[in-house]
N, C-alpha and C positions, 0 to 999 in steps of 0.2 A: 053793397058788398058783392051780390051775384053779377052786377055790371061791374063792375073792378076787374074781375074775374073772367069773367066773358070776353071783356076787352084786351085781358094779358093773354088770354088762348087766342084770338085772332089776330094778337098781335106777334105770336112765335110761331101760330100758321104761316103766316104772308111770309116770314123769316123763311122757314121754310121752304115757300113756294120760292121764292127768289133764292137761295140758294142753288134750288135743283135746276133753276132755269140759268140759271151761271155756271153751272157743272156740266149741265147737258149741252150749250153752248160751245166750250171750252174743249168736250167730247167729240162734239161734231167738228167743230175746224180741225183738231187734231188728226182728225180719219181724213177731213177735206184735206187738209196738206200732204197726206202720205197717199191718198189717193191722186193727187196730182203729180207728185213728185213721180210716183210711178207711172203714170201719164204720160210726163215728159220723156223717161227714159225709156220706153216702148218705142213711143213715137222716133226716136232719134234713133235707134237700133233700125224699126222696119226702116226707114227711109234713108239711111246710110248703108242698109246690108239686102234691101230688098233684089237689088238690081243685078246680085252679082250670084244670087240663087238662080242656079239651073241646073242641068243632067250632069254636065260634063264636072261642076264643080260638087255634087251629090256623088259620082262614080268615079270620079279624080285623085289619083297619088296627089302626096303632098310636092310640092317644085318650089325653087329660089324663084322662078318669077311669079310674082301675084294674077297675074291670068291664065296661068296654066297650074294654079293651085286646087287642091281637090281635098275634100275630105273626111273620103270612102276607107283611109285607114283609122281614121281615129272612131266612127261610126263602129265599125266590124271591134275594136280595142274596145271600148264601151261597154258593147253586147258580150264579148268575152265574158268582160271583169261582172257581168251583170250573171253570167252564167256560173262563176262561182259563189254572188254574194245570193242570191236567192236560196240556192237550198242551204247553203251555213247556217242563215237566219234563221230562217223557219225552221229549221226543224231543231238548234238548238236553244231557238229565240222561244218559239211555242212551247219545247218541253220544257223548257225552263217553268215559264210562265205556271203551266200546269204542274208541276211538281212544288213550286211556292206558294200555289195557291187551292192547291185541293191534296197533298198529300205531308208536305211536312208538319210539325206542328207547329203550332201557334207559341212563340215567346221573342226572348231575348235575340236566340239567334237569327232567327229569322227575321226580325224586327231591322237588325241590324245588316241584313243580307239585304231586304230590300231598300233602306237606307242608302249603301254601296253604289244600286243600282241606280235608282234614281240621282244620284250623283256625277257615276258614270256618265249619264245623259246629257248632263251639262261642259263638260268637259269639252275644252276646246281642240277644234279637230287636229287639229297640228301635231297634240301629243299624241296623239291614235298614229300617227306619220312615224312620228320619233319609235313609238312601241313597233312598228310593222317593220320599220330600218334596223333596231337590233334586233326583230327575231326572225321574218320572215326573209328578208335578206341577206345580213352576215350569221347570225348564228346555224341557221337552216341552210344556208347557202343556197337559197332559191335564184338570187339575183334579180332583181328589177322587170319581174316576169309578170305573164297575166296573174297567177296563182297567188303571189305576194302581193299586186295590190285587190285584187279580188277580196283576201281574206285582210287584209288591213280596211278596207273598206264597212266590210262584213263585222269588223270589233267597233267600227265606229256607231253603225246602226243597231245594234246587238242591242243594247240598254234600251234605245227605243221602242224597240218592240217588244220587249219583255212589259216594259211596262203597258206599254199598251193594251197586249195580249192577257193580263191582268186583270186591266180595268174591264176588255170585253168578256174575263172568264165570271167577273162578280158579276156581270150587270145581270147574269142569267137567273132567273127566278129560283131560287130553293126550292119549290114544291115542286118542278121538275125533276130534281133529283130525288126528292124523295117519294116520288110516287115510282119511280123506276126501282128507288131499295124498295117498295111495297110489294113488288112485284115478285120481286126476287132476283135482277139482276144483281153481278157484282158491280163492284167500285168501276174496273175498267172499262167494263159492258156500258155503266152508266155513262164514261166522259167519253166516251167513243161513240155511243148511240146518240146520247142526249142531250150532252151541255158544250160536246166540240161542235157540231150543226149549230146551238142554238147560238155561239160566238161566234162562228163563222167566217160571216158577213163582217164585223167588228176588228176580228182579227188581219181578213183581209185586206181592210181599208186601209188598217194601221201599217199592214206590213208595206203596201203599195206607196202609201206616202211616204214612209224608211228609205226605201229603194230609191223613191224617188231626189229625195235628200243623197245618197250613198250619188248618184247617175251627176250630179253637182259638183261634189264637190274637186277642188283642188288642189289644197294646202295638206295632204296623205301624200295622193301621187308626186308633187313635187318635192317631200322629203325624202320618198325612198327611190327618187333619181327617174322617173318614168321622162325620158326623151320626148321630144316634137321634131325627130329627122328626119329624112330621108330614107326611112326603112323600110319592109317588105310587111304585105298585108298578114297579122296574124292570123295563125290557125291552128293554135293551141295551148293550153294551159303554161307550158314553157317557152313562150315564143314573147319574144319585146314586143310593146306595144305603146300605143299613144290613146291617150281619148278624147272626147271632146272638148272639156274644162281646159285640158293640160293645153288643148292648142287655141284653145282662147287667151289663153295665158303667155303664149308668147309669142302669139300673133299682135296683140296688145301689148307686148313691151318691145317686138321688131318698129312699133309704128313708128318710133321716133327717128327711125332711120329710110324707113320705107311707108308714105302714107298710105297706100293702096293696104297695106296690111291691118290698118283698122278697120278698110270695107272687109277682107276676108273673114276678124272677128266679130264684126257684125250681123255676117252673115249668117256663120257658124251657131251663134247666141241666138238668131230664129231657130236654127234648126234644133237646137239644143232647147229651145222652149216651146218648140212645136210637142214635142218627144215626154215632155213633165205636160205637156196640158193633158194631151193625151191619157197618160201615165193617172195623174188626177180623176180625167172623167171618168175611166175604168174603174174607180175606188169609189165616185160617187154613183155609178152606175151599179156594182155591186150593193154596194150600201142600202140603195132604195127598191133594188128590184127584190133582194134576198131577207130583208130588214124583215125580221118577224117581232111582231105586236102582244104581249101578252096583259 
């Protein structure tokens, strides 16, 4: 009976064992195949857009002919719209955060607030476009400005880092804070001394990689009419603008008429991914240098 027995336990062992080595198989090609795939498409970027990176096309108005193209206005458009979505986020991405999670109370509503939120996240960017075209544009009457896609961009990453900034406000120890009530600070004294230092680092990251998603994307600017013409270099929250995506976007649909215009968004999608790696390592660089251990 005990070898009966014995022999059905090594025999839904081994089941086991070959399952997981099927699974984990099945796991790794899967990564293998998306790591190649993104292989490929690197490689075909540098080596179609490497050649056409230099100063003049780094400091260059944009021009109808592709060697006298440049793409110093959509660079300077970019960093605008990056100058309004940063402090929108943070500061009402973070209070958010921190008022959902250390000052409301705990139920129904709030359950269902941050339900909302995490929903919001998924939401496909395009409606964020549609929402920045009826308010920020016709209703506001901003017009097709840095300020209207800045803050259309800024609703798009908003849910992300709330949630985010969430998850870095829990990860913080409780006894932290209550050794700070022990003391005799107050509530504010505490998330200001105690538990926004000790998120920080978490918050940062999340916010950095936001922005970095917001610096991307495309399918916003191109609802609420953001041009790729012949315009004057912005220099101001009211001034048209172009950014990078937007002129990858239709440097990539001119090619069919001009092929030299797929090297120029080749080129561009270096520099534009030069700018997120970067963007990245600052996030992993905070992370690891500021990361406190408890």
């Amino acid at each position: 009976m005990e070898t009966l027995e014995t022999l059905h336990e090594n025999n839904k062992m081994e089941s086991r064992v070959r399952k997981n080595s099927i699974w984990k198989s099945i796991f790794f090609l899967s990564t293998l195949f998306g790591l190649i795939v993104l292989a490929v498409l690197i490689f075909r970027v540098v080596f179609q857009g490497i050649s056409w990176i230099d100063m003049d096309f780094i400091t260059g108005r944009l021009s109808t002919t592709a060697e006298n193209a440049g793409i110093m206005g959509a660079i300077l458009g970019t960093l605008w719209v990056m100058i309004v979505v940063i402090p929108v986020t943070l500061i009402i991405g973070v209070g958010t955060a921190i008022y959902l999670e250390l000052y409301s109370k705990k139920g129904k509503v709030q359950s269902m607030i941050e339900t909302n939120i995490a929903n919001l996240a998924g939401v496909p960017s395009i409606v964020y476009g549609l929402l920045g075209l009826t308010v920020f544009v016709r209703l506001m009457d901003f017009g097709n400005v840095v300020l209207a896609g800045g803050l259309t961009l800024a609703l798009l990453v908003l849910p992300i880092l709330i949630v985010s900034s969430q998850e870095a406000l829990r990860a913080v120890p409780g006894f932290l804070a209550e050794a700070s009530y022990g003391m005799g600070a107050t509530k504010w004294q505490t998330i200001r001394r105690i538990i926004l230092p000790a998120a920080l680092p978490s918050i940062l990251t999340g916010s950095i990689l936001s922005l970095s998603r917001a610096i991307g994307e495309t399918a916003p600017l191109t609802v609420i009419g953001i041009p790729a013409l012949l315009i004057p270099f912005p220099g101001g929250l009211f001034d048209t603008f172009t950014a990078l995506p937007m002129q990858i976007y239709y440097w990539t649909i001119d090619s069919s008429l001009v092929a030299e215009y797929a090297n120029l968004a080749a080129a561009t999608i270096i520099v534009l991914l030069l700018i997120l790696f970067l963007l990245n390592s600052v996030a992993i660089f905070i992370r690891n240098k500021y990361q406190q251990r408890y």
